[in-house]
C-alpha positions as CSV (number, residue, x, y, z in Angstrom):
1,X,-165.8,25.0,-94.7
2,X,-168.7,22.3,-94.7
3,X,-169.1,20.1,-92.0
4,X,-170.2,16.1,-93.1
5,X,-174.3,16.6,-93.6
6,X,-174.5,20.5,-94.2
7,X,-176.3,22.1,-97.0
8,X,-173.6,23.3,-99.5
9,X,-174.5,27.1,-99.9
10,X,-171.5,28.4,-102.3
11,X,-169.6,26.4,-104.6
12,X,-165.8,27.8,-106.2
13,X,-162.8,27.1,-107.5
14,X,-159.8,28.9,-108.8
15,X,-159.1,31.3,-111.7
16,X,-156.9,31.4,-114.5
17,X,-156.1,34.7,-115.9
18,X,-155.8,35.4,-119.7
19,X,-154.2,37.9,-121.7
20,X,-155.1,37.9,-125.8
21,X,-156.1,33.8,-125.4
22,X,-153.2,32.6,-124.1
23,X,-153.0,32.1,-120.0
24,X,-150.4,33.4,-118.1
25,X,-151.5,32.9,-114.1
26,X,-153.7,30.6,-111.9
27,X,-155.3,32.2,-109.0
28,X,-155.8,29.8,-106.2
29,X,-159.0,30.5,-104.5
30,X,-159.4,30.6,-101.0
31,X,-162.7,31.8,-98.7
32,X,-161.7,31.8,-94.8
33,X,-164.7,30.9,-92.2
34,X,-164.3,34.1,-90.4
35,X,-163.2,37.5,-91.4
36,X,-162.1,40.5,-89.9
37,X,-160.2,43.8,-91.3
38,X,-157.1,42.3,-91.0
39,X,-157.5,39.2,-92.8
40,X,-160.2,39.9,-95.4
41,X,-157.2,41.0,-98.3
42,X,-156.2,37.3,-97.6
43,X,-159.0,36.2,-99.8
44,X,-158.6,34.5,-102.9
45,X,-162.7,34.0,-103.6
46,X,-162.7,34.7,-107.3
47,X,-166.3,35.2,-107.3
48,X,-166.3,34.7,-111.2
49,X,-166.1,31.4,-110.1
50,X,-168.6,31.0,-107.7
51,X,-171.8,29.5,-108.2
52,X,-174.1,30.3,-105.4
53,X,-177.6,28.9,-104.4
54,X,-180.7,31.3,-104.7
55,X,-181.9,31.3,-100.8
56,X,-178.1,32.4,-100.2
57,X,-179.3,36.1,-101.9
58,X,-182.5,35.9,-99.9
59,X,-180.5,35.6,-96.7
60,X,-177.8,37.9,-96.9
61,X,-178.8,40.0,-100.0
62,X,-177.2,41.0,-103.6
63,X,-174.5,42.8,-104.7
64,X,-175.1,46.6,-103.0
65,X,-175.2,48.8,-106.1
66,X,-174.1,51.5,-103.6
67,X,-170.3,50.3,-104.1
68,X,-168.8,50.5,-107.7
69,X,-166.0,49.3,-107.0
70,X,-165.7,46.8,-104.1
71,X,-169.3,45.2,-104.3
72,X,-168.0,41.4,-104.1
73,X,-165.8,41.8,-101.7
74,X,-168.9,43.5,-99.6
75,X,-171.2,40.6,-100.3
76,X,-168.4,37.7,-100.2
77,X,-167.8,39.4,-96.5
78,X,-171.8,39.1,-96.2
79,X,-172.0,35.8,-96.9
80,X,-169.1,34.9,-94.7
81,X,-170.6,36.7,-91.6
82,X,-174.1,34.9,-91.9
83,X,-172.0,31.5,-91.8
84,X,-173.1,30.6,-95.4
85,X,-171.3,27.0,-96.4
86,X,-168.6,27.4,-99.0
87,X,-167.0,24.0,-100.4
88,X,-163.6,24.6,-102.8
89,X,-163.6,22.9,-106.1
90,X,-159.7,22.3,-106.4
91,X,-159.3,23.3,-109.8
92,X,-159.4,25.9,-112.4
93,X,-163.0,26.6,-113.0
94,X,-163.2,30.1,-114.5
95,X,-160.8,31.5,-117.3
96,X,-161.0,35.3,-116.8
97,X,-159.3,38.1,-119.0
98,X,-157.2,40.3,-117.1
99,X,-158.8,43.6,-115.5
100,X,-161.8,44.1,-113.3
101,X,-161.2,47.1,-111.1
102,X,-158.2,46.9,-109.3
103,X,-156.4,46.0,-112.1
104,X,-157.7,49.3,-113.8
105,X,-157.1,51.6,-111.3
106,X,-156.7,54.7,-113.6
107,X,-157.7,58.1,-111.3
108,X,-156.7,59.0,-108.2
109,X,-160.2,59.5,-107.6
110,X,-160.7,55.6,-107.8
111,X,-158.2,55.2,-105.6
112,X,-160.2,57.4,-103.3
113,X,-163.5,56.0,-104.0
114,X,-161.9,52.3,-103.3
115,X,-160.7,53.3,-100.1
116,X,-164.4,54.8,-98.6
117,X,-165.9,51.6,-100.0
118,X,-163.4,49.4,-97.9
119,X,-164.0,51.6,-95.0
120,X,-167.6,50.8,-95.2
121,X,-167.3,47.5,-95.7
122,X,-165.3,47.6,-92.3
123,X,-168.2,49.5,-90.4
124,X,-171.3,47.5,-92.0
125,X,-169.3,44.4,-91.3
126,X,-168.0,45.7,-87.6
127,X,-164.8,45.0,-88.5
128,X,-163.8,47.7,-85.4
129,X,-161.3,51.1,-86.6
130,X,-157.6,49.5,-86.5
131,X,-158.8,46.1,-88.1
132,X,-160.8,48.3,-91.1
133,X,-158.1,50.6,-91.3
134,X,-155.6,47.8,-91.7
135,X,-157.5,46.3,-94.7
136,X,-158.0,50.0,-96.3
137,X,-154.2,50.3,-96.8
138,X,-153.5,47.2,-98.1
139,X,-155.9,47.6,-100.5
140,X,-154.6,50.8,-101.1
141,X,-151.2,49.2,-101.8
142,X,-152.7,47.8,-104.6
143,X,-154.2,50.2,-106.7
144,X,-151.6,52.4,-106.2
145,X,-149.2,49.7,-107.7
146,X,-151.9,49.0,-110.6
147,X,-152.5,53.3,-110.7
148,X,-148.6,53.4,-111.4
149,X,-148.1,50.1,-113.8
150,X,-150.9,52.1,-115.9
151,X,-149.3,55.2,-116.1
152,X,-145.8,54.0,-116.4
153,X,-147.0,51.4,-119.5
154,X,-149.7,54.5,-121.0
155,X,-146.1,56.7,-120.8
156,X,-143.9,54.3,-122.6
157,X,-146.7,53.6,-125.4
158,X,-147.7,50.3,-124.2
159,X,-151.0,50.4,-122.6
């Protein structure tokens, strides 16, 4: 996303998830140049991995504190909508243990909470109804999946 002579803004990479030491996935990142509803889920931006310039916070802001849940996405989608300058590092950068929210997903009421996030997200960002609505339930596919691999592994005794 930088043309030759631009002011690199953001810098990231990709992630490789840990369980107990020992890693077991690489997450390639990817950051898109635009983003609507639709595509947004598409993301890969790790932001454990990004590194990201001071005056890019005074132009776009910080993480809202308003969203528990989905605050990176929110400001990832910030930065991407005031045109800040990513540039990929193409390699592992961040080793991460598994979890962060989506991945703990335990009450239906986080599922809930998740999906009025996202929908805000879609209406600060403009994103339009059918785009934002789009995004919400493929996000909800996901922490339903996680809300049920939780309960099934808590049932059988292996959370």
């Amino acid at each position: 996303m930088k043309n030759e002579g631009e002011k690199i803004e953001v810098v990231y990479g990709d992630l490789l998830l840990s369980n107990n030491g020992k890693v077991y996935r690489e997450i390639k990142g990817r950051v898109f140049e635009e983003v609507t509803g639709f595509n947004v889920n598409d993301m890969k931006f790790n932001h454990p991995t990004m590194f990201v310039c001071s005056t890019v916070y005074e132009r776009v802001g910080y993480f809202d504190e308003k969203f528990r849940i989905a605050a990176d996405k929110d400001l990832v989608v910030r930065m991407i909508q005031n045109k800040i300058r990513f540039i990929k590092l193409e390699k592992p950068i961040t080793i991460m243990d598994i979890g962060g929210e989506t991945g703990r997903t335990r009450k239906i009421k986080e599922i809930i909470e998740a999906m009025q996030e996202g929908w805000r997200i879609g209406k600060n960002n403009h994103f339009g109804f059918i785009p934002t609505l789009w995004m919400c339930s493929r996000s909800l596919k996901y922490r339903v999946l996680a809300y049920t691999k939780y309960h099934l592994f808590k049932m059988l005794g292996k959370e």
